[in-house]
C-alpha positions as CSV (number, residue, x, y, z in Angstrom):
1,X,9.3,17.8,-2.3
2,X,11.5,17.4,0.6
3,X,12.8,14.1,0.2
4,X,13.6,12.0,3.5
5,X,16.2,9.7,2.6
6,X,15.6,7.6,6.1
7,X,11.7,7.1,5.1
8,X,12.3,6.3,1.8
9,X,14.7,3.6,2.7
10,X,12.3,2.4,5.6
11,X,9.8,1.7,2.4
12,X,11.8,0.7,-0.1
13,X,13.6,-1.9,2.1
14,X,9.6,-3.4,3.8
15,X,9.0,-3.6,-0.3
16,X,11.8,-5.6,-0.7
17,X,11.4,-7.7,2.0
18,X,7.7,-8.9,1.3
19,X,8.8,-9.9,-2.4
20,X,7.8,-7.1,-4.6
21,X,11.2,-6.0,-6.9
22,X,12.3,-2.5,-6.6
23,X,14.8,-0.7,-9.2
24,X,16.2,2.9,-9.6
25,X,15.6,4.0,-13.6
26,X,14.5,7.5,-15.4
27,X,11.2,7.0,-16.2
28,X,10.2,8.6,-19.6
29,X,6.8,7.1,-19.7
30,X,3.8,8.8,-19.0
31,X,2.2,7.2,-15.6
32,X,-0.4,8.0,-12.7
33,X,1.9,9.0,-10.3
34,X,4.9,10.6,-11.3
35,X,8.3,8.5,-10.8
36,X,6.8,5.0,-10.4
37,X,6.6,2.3,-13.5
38,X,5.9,-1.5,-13.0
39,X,7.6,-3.8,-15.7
40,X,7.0,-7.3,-14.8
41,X,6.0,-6.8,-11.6
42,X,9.3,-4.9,-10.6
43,X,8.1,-1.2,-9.0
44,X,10.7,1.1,-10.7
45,X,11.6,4.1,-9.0
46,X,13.1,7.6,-10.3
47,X,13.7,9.8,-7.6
48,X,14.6,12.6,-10.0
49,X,10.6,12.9,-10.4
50,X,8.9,11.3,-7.6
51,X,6.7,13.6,-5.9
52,X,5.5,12.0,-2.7
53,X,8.0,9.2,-1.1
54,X,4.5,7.1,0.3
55,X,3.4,6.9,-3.1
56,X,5.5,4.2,-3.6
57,X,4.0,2.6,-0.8
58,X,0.1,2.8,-2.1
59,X,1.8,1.5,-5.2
60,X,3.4,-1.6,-3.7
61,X,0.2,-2.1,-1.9
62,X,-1.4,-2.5,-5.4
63,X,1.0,-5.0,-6.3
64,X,1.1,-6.4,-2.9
65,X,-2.4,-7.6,-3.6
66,X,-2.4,-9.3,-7.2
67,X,-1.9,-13.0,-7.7
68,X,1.4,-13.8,-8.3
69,X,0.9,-14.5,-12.1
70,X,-0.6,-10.8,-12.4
71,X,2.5,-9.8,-11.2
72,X,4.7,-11.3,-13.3
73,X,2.4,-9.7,-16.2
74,X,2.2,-6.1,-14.8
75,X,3.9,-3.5,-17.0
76,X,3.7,0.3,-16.7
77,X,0.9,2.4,-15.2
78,X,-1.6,1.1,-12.5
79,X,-3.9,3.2,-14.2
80,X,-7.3,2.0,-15.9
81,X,-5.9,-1.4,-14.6
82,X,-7.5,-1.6,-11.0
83,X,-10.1,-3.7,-10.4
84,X,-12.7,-1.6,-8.4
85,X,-13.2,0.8,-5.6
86,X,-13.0,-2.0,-3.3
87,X,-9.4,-3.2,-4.0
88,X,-8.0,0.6,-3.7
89,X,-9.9,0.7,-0.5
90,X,-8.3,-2.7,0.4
91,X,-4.7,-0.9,-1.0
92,X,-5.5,1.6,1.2
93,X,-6.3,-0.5,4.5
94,X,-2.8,-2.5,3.3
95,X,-0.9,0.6,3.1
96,X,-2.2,2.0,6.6
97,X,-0.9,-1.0,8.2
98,X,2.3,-1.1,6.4
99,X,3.0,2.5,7.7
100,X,2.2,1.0,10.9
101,X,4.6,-2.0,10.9
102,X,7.5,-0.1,9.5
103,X,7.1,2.5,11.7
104,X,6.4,5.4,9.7
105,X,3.9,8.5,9.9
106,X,0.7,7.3,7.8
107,X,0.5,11.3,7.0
108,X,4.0,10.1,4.6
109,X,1.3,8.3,2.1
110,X,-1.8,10.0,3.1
111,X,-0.7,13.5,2.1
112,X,-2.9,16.5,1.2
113,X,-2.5,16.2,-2.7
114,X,-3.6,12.6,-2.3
115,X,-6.7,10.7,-1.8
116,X,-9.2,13.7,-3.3
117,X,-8.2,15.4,-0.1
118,X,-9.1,13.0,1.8
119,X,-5.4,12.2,3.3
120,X,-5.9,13.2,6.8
121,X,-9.7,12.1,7.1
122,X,-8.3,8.6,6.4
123,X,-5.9,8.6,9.3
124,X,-7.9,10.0,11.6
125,X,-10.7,7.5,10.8
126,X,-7.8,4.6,10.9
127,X,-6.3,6.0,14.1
128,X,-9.9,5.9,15.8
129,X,-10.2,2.1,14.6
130,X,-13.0,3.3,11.6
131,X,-11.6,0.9,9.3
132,X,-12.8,0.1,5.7
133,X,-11.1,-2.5,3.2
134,X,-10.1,-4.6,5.8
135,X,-12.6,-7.7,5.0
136,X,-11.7,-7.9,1.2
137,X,-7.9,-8.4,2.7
138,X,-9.9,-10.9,5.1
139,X,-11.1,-12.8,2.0
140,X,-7.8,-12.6,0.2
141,X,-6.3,-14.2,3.6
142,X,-4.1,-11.7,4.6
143,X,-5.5,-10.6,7.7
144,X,-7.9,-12.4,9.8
145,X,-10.6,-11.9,12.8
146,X,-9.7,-13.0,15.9
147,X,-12.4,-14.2,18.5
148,X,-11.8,-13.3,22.4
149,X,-13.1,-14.7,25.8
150,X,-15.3,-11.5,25.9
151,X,-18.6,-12.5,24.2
152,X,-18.8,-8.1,23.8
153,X,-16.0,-8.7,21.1
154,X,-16.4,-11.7,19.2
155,X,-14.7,-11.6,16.1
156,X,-12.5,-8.4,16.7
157,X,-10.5,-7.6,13.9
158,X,-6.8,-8.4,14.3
159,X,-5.9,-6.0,11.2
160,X,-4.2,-4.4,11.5
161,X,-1.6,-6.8,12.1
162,X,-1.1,-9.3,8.6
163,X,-0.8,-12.8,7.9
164,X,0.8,-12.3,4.9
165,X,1.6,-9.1,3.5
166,X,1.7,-10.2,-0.8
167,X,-0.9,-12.2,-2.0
168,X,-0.2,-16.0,-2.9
């Protein structure tokens, strides 16, 4: 992997800032993505095996969207946890625009080995303004719609600009 320190520390840091815990441990547990381990809502990090650095983002993003007692109660793998398709497609809309307001390439957490594939297909449909997930962060009242003078775009999506970027 080739590891960009300046990247990491843009994510890590936005992490931070929102609320979500971040810690540096080896992680000997078995887990979905290699190098990342939730305990108590804290994302654990070891760099030592972490593949992709914008893995740790999508990750986040999961956490980013439970209530704040399921965070407290998270421990180890997000896998066989998530709720449905929709929340990782609302993860996914979350992460897009977190790449966005930390200033970072989407392509950092929607790499080939990722998404089935489908990496590139999801930032080219996100660049174009084909957005999905968006109205489940709508209803969890992170983002909103946004009405304008210009009856041709009523209810225009603000998204992907956030209200809040951790659920309350």
């Amino acid at each position: 992997m080739d590891f960009n320190e300046t990247v990491f520390r843009k994510i890590t840091d936005f992490i931070q800032r929102i609320g979500i815990p971040v810690g540096y441990r080896q992680i000997s547990e078995s887990s979905f993505l290699p190098g990342l381990w939730i305990e108590n809502g804290t994302l654990w990090i070891d760099k030592n095996q972490l593949k992709y650095i914008g893995d740790t983002l999508h990750e986040a993003g999961h956490i980013a969207l439970m209530t704040p007692e399921e965070r407290l109660n998270l421990s180890g793998s997000l896998e066989g946890q998530l709720e449905s398709d929709a929340t990782e497609m609302a993860v996914i809309a979350w992460t897009y625009a977190a790449c966005l307001e930390i200033g970072i390439d989407p392509s950092v957490v929607f790499h080939a080995d990722g998404y089935k594939g489908g990496g590139q297909d999801i930032v080219d449909n996100f660049n174009q303004g084909r957005y999905f997930g968006v109205p489940i962060l709508e209803w969890l009242g992170m983002t909103e719609r946004k009405s304008t003078a210009n009856t041709h775009k009523i209810n225009t999506l603000s998204y992907p600009k956030m209200i809040s970027w951790i659920r309350t």
